[in-house]
C-alpha positions as CSV (number, residue, x, y, z in Angstrom):
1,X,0.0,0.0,0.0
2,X,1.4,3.6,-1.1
3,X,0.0,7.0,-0.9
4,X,0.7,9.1,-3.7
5,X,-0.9,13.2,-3.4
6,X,-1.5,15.6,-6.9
7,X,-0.5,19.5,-7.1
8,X,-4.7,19.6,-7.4
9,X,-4.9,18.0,-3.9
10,X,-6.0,14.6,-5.0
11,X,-4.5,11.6,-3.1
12,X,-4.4,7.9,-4.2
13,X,-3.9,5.0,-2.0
14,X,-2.0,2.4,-4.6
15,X,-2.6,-1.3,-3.7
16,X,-1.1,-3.3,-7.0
17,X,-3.0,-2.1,-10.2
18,X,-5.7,-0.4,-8.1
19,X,-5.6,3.3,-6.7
20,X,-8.5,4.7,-4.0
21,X,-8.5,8.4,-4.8
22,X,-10.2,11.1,-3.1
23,X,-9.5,14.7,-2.0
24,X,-7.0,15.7,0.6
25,X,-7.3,17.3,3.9
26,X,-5.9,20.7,2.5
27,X,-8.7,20.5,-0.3
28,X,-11.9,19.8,2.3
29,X,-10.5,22.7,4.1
30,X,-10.0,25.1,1.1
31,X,-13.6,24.3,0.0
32,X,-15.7,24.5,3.7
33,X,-18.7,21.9,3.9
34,X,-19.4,19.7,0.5
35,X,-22.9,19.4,0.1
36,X,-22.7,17.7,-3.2
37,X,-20.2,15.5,-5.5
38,X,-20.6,13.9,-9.1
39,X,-18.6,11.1,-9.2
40,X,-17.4,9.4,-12.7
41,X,-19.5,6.2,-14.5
42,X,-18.4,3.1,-13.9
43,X,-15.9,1.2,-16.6
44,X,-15.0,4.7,-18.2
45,X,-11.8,5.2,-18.8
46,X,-9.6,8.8,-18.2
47,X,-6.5,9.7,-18.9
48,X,-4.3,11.6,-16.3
49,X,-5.2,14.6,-15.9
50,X,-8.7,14.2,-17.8
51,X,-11.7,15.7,-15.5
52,X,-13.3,12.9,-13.7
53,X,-15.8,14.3,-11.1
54,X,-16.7,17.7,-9.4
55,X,-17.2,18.2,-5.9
56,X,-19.5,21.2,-4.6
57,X,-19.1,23.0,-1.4
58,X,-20.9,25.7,0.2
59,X,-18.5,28.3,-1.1
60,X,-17.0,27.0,-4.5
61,X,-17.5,24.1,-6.8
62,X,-13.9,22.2,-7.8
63,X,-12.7,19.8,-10.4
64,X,-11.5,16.6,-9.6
65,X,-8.7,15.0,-11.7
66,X,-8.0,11.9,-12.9
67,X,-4.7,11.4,-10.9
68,X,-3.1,8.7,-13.2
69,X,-4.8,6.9,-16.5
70,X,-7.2,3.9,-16.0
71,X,-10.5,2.8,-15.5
72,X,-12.9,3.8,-13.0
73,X,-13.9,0.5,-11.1
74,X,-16.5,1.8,-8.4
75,X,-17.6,4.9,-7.1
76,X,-18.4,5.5,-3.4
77,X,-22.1,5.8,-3.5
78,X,-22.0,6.7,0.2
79,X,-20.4,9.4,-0.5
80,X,-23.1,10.0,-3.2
81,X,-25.8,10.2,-0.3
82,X,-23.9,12.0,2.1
83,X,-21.0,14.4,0.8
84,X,-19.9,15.6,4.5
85,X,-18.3,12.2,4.2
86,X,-15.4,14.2,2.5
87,X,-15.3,16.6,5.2
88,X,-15.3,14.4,8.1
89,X,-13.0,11.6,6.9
90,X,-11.6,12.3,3.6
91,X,-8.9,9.9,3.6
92,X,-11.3,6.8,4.7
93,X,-15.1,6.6,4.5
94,X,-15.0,10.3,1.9
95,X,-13.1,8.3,-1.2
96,X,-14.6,9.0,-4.3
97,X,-13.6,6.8,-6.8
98,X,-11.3,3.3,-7.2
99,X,-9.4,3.2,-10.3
100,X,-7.6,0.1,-12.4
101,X,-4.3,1.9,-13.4
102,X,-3.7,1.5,-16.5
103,X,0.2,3.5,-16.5
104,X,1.9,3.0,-13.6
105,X,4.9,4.5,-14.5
106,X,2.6,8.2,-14.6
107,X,3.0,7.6,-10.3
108,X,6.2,8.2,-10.1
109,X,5.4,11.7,-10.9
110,X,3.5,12.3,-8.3
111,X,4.5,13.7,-4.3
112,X,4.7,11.7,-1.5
113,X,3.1,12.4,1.9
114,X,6.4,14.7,2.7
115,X,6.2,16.0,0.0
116,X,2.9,17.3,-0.2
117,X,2.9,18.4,2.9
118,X,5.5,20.9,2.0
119,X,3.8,21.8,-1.0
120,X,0.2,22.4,0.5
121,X,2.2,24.6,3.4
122,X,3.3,26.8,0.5
C-alpha cells in the first residue's frame, strides 16, 4: 500500500494495479462543507489529468482529476448520499472513486506524503 498526493490535492492510496483516490485534507479545508459531489461512471476510462468528477461546497464548486490513467472500477455511492463524508473523513469513509491503473509509471510523478505536505504549506 502507497500513498501518492497531486498538485490539485487529490490523493491515491495504490494497492497493486488499483488506486482509492479522493481529496485531501488541504482541499476539504479550502472548499468549507461539501454538500454535493458527481462522481465518474463506472468502466469509463480517463487519462491523467482528464476531468473525472466535481465536488460542490458551500463556497466554491472544484474539479477533480483523474490522478493517473485507468478505469474507473466503483464509485463510493455513500459518498453519493452523504458528501460531508469528504469533510469528516476524507482519507477513509469520503473516497470517491477506485481506479484500475492503467500506467503506472505516470505515479512516479506524483508527491509523497512529505512532499505534499511541503507543497500544500506553501
Amino acid at each position: 500500500m502507497t500513498i501518492k498526493y497531486t498538485p490539485d490535492h487529490e490523493w491515491l492510496n495504490i494497492e497493486g494495479d488499483t488506486a482509492t483516490v479522493g481529496i485531501t485534507h488541504h482541499a476539504q479545508d479550502a472548499l468549507g462543507d461539501v454538500v454535493f459531489v458527481e462522481l465518474p461512471e463506472v468502466g469509463k476510462t480517463f487519462a491523467a489529468k482528464d476531468i473525472a468528477g466535481v465536488v460542490e461546497s458551500v463556497k466554491a464548486a472544484a474539479d477533480v482529476y483523474m490522478p493517473a490513467s485507468g478505469e474507473v472500477t466503483e464509485v463510493n455511492e455513500a459518498l453519493r448520499a452523504d458528501p460531508s463524508l469528504a469533510n469528516s473523513d476524507p482519507l477513509g469513509a469520503g473516497w470517491f472513486f477506485k481506479v484500475n491503473l492503467s500506467n503506472p509509471g505516470e505515479l512516479d510523478a506524483l508527491m509523497d506524503e512529505t512532499s505534499y505536505s511541503a507543497f500544500s504549506a506553501s
